[in-house]
C-alpha positions, 0 to 999 in steps of 0.5 A: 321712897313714895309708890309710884302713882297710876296716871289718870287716863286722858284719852278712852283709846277705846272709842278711838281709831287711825284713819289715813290720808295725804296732807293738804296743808301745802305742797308736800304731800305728806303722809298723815294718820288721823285719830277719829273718836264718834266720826270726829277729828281728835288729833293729826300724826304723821304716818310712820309708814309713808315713804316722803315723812316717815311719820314726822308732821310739822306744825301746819299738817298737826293744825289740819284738825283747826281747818277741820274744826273751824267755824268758817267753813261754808255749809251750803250753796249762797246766792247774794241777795238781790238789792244787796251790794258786794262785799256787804256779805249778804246772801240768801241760800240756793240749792244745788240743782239751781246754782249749777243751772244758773251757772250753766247758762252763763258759761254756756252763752260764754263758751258759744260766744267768747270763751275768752269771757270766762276768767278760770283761776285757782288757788294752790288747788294741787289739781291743776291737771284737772282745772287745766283741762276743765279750762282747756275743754271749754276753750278759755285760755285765761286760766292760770294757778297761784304760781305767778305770785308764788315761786314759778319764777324759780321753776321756770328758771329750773326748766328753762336751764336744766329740765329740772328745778328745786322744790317738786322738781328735784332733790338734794342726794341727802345720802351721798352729798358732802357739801349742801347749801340751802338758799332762802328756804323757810321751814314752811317747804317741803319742811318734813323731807328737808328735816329728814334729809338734814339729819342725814346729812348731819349724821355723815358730817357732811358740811351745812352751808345756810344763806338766809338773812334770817337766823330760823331753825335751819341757820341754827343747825348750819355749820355755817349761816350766811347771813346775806343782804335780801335779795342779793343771792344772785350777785353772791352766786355769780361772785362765786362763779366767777372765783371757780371760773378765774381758778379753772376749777369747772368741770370741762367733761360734763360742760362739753358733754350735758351743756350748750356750752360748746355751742356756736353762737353768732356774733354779729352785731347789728346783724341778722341772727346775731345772738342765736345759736348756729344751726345746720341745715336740719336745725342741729347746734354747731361746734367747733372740732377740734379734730377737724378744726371745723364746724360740726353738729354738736349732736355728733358723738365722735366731734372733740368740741372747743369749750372756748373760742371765737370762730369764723362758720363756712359762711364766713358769719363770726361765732363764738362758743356760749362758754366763751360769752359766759367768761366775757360776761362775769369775769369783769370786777363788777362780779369780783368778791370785793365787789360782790361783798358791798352788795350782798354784806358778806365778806370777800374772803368768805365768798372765796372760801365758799367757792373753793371749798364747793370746788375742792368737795366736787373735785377732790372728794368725787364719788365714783360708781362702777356701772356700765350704762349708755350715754345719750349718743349710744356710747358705752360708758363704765363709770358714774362720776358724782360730784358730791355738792348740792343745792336746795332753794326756795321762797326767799329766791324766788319772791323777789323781781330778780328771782327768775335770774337769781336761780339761774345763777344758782342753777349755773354754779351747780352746772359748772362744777357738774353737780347736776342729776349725779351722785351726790349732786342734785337729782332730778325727780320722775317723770323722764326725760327732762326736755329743755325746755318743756315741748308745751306750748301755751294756746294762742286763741280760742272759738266758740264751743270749741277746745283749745288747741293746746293747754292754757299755759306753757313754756315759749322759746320764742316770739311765735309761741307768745299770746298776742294779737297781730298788732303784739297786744295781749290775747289774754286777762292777765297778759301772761305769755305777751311781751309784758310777761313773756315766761309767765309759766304759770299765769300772773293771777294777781293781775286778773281782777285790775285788768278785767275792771280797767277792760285791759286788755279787754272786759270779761263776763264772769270771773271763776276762783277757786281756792283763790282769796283774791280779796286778801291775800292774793292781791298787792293792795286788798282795799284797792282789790276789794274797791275793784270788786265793787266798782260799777261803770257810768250805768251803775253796771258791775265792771266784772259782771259776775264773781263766782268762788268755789271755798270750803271757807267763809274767806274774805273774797265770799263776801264780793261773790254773786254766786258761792258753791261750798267746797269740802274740806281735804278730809272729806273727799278723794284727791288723786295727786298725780307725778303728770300734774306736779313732781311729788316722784322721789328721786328714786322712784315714780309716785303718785299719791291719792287722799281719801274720805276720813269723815263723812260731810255734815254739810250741803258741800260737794267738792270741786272736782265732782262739781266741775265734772258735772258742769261739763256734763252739762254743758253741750 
């Protein structure tokens, strides 16, 4: 028997120390310890003690230390030399005090003229609290973030139907759910809490229902993987709607009580109305009662409503209630599993399976929760009824052109079993109340040296609240909110640059990114993207006259830029990650996080947040 040998020391834990911060890596915002030995990074952890990880890092959040580290990252302030064409990536160095002077002046004959001229997009800033009101105190209303490219279509379809949504919105209720089904979720979101959360739930040996066309390492650890035809989630879900629809298995309860269900819609077509929900004098939805057999508000708590029903108001104007149109509308064999099995290339009988278990888990398993607590309407109630099936749904719904609708069929299957914001369904995250649909609107127009008069983006709930002109043409650069993109809740950013050099639907002045590589990774086409970045008019005149970006990295869009202003690193400044600009709550508890400075710059950088600060300073 050999003696055992002392291992070699690998790391002088000596010179070392724990420093610690929020990720940045992508939307999470996990806790992360970072060990720094002589004021330089050695490695990135997981912070054992922060509520949303509890220590465990992905990949992404390990290679914080490459960002850190890289080679690219931009070191002072660059003007593109003159004589010197875009994209060629020449520029000579300028200080601070005369880059901010030079933009100053530009935006302050922008912001006296037409601020409309500044174009504002960010990347996925995780500050758009700030740039927001940065954007809305200067008066432009083209400001917008990454989410029209990324999965705003599946927030706002949360928002629009439920008040809340998937990802930051809400979450699964890991410790009481026995049946969950995720839906096109990478392990790229959300990815720490999710795997935690999987845990959980596979300890309790709860069911683990995956949809996704590819097998990654979230199908692998499913009870089931449901490998669907991309794109087809929409017809999966509404299939399996119809089959709970046709067995009676919905919850009538929560239906009358939380939903629109019973609501009144006229029914009249070719007329006036025809479609809208039937309001009383004050504006209030109507029912039927079933007490009265009579129209009544539906906010009276004492009304018996009919779920199902076609009616004639005191008026004589035929109605019929919104679950009625609901019926009409998915029980036709187009939504039929045999049908549905054609489409979505999943068997009939496993879209009928599926259904039912998820009915017989909400119905026969329910949890119940002694409590006393008060309802909407101020009546006493005893009970909580859980309905213990949850959902999750990410990337692989919303990059799709169906995905808006697709999540509002998901949205539908948790809404019709009740599963909504109970025990062991899916819960809404703080802060309350969940309005719906959110009260903001988008800001309509803009004048000079003034603020708007609402926040650049928003939720529109009909014709009048859309940003168009009198004659329905766009009012803003990338036409989000006109009759092109009605629900574009977070702007369509990805149009900027194609609209602004066809003068579609007018030319702009200067055009302001942050944290956005639109000559890359952010367009459809990046060399169509980057010719448009250098295509001139008949004067030999650039069509977007001057390109400033914000980037703690040398990216590919740098090179198309008149004036460069180098941003930190996530590591070397603060952030406040507020619950007011993006959901980060838990379900349980009100959160707001912060990051701070675990190494001093070694650069002439400053972060954005200090630099817009200062320009708005100087500004008058």
């Amino acid at each position: 028997m050999t003696q055992r040998q002392d291992l070699p020391q690998f790391e002088d834990h000596s010179k070392q120390e724990h420093r610690y911060t929020t990720c940045y890596m992508c939307a999470c915002r996990c806790g992360i310890k970072v060990t720094v030995e002589d004021e330089k990074i050695r490695f990135v952890q997981g912070n054992p003690d922060h509520p949303v990880n509890k220590g465990v890092l992905c990949a992404k959040g390990n290679s914080a230390i490459m960002k850190q580290l890289s080679p690219a990252k931009l070191t002072q302030p660059m003007l593109r030399k003159a004589g010197t064409e875009r994209g060629a990536g020449e520029f000579e160095p300028i200080s601070w005090d005369a880059a901010l002077d030079m933009l100053t002046a530009r935006l302050a004959n922008i912001r006296a003229t037409d601020p409309k001229k500044l174009a504002y997009f960010t990347g996925r800033d995780q500050m758009q609290a700030l740039t927001g009101l940065w954007a809305s105190q200067f008066g432009t209303i083209n400001w917008a973030a990454h989410g029209g490219f990324c999965s705003v279509n599946m927030a706002a379809a949360g928002l629009y139907t439920m008040g809340h949504s998937f990802w930051e919105f809400g979450d699964p209720d890991w410790e009481n759910t026995k049946y969950f089904m995720m839906w096109g979720v990478a392990e790229d979101h959300a990815s720490n809490p999710i795997k935690l959360g999987l845990k959980r739930i596979k300890e309790r040996g709860a069911k683990f229902v995956a949809v996704n066309p590819v097998r990654t390492g979230y199908q692998a650890i499913a009870d089931e993987w449901v490998s669907i035809t991309p794109g087809t989630d929409g017809m999966f879900a509404l299939s399996m709607l119809q089959v709970l629809l046709r067995e009676g298995l919905v919850d009538d309860e929560f239906l009358i009580r939380y939903t629109n269900a019973p609501q009144l819609v006229i029914n009249n077509p070719g007329k006036q109305g025809d479609g809208l929900l039937l309001r009383d004098a004050e504006g209030n939805p109507q029912v039927w009662d079933q007490h009265t057999h009579g129209v009544q508000s539906a906010l009276s708590p004492d009304v018996a409503p009919a779920l199902l029903g076609t009616y004639d108001a005191p008026c004589g104007t035929p109605v019929r209630t919104a679950f009625s149109i609901l019926m009409e509308k998915y029980m036709v064999p187009e939504y039929a599993p045999e049908a549905a099995a054609k489409v979505c290339g999943i068997k009939a009988d496993d879209i009928e399976r599926i259904a039912l278990e998820m009915a017989h888990v909400a119905f026969k398993e329910t949890i119940t929760i002694d409590t006393q607590w008060t309802d909407w309407a101020g009546r006493k109630q005893s009970q909580f009824i859980g309905r213990p099936v949850s959902m999750h749904a990410m990337r692989g719904i919303s990059a799709h052109s169906n995905g808006f609708q697709t999540c509002r069929a998901i949205h539908l299957l948790q809404v019709v079993l009740g599963t909504v914001d109970c025990p062991g369904g899916h819960l809404a995250k703080p802060p309350f109340p969940k309005h719906i649909v959110p009260p903001i609107k988008p800001a309509k127009g803009n004048a000079p040296n003034t603020p708007l008069e609402s926040a650049p983006l928003g939720f529109p709930t009909q014709p009048e609240d859309l940003v168009i002109d009198e004659h329905g043409k766009p009012r803003r650069i990338d036409k989000a909110y006109s009759w092109d993109a009605p629900i574009a809740n977070h702007g369509l950013m990805h149009m900027v640059i194609s609209n602004a050099v066809a003068g579609d639907p007018y030319p702009i002045d200067t055009l302001m990114l942050f944290m956005a590589n639109m000559a890359w990774n952010s367009s459809m086409n990046t060399a169509q993207t980057m010719d448009m970045l250098r295509a001139k008019d008949d004067n030999g005149d650039y069509k977007i006259p001057f390109i400033v970006t914000c980037d703690a990295f040398h990216s590919e869009t740098v090179n198309f830029s008149d004036l460069v202003l180098p941003d930190t690193t996530f590591l070397e400044r603060y952030d406040t990650i507020s619950m007011l600009d993006r959901p980060i709550s838990e379900v349980d508890a009100a959160c707001d996080s912060i990051r701070q400075p675990i190494l001093a710059t070694d650069r002439d950088v400053r972060s954005w947040q200090e630099v817009m600060v200062d320009i708005a300073g100087r500004l008058k």
